[in-house]
N, C-alpha and C positions, 0 to 999 in steps of 0.2 A: 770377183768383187762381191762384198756383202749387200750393196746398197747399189742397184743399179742406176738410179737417180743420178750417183755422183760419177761423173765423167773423170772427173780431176781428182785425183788421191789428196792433192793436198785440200782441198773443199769438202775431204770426207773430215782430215784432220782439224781442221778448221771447228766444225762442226762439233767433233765428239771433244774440245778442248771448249766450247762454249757452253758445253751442255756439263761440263767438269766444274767449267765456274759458278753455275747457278748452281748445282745443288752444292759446291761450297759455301756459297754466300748463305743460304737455306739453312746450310747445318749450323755455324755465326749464330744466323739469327736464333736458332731455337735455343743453342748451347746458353745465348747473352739475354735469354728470356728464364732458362731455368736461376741462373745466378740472380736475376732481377727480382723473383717473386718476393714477396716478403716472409719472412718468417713467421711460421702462425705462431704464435704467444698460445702455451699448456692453461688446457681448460680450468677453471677453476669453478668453484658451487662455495655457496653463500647461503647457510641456513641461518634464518627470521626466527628466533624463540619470543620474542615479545611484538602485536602487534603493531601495525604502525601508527603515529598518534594522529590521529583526524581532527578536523579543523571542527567538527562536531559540536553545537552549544552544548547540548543534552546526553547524555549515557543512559541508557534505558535498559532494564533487567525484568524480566518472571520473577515475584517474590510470591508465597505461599503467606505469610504474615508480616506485620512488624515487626519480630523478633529478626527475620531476614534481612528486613530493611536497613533497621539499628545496626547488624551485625555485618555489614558490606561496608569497604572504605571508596567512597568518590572522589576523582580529581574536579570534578565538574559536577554541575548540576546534573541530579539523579531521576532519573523517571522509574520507577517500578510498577508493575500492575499483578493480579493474580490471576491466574490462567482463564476466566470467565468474564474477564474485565470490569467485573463489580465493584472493584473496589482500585484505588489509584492513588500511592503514596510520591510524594517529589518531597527530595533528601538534599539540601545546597551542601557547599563544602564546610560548612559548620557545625555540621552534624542535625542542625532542624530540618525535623520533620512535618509536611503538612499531609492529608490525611483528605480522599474525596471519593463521596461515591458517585457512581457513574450510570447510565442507562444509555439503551441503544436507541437510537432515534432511525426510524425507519421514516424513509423520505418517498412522496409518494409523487407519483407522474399526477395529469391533470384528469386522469378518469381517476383514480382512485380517490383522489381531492373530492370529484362530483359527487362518487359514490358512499362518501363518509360524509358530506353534506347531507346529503338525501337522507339516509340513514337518520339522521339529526333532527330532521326535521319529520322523520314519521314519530321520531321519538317523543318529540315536541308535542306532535298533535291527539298521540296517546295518553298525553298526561292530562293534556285540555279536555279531551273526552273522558276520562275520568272523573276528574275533578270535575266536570260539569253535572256526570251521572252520580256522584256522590251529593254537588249543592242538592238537584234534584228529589234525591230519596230523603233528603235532611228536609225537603220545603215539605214536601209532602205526609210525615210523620207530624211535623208543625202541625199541620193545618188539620190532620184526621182528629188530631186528639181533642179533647174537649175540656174547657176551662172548668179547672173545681174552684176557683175563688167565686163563681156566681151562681149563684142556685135558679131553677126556673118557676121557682115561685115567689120572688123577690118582691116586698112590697112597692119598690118604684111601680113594678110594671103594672099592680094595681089604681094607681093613681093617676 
């Protein structure tokens, strides 16, 4: 005997006729799993040659002059600038052009605030001392010089 476990030949049959059915029912199942999968669907590629249109108010461009400006078609209102941001043309869809220039506005924390205050105020008081040393030198030329409308031998002061 192969299996001394089994006393009974037919409990060996028994046995190896149970273990025939599962792995049939196993082979079912995988055979009724390949036929189930779905079919993949052949890849396909979709190439974008124009971009997509956004819900954007504004179109904004680098333009080098007006002449660029003029020369570009908008669906929408245009923002242009020139690479230094000095200068800032807006083009609506009728073709006008308006025309601004620009500066940077550098924002400053609450010391820098203090210290352009301050600054301000020594400037202030440079000017005050100035101007005071200038009334100064003006009183004093006044006052050195000597009147020619009165001579010091005037007849009043004989009298």
């Amino acid at each position: 005997m192969a299996y001394p476990m089994y006393n009974n030949n037919q409990f060996y049959m028994q046995d190896l006729q149970n273990m025939r059915d599962r792995i049939d029912s196993q082979m079912r199942q995988l055979q009724q799993n390949q036929y189930q999968q779905p079919v993949q669907q052949p890849i396909t590629q979709n190439f974008q040659l124009a971009p997509n249109p956004t819900n954007n108010e504004l179109e904004s461009k680098y333009a080098d002059n007006i002449e660029q400006v003029r020369n570009t078609f908008v669906i929408k209102t245009g923002v242009f600038v020139n690479k230094d941001f000095s200068t800032l043309w807006v083009k609506d869809v009728t073709g006008k052009i308006k025309t601004y220039r620009t500066e940077e506005v550098i924002e400053m924390d609450e010391k820098d605030k203090e210290i352009y205050n301050l600054k301000k105020q020594i400037e202030e008081m440079k000017g005050m001392i100035r101007s005071e040393h200038t009334d100064t030198i003006s009183d004093e030329s006044i006052t050195s010089k000597k009147s020619t409308r009165v001579s010091n031998n005037s007849k009043a002061d004989e009298k």
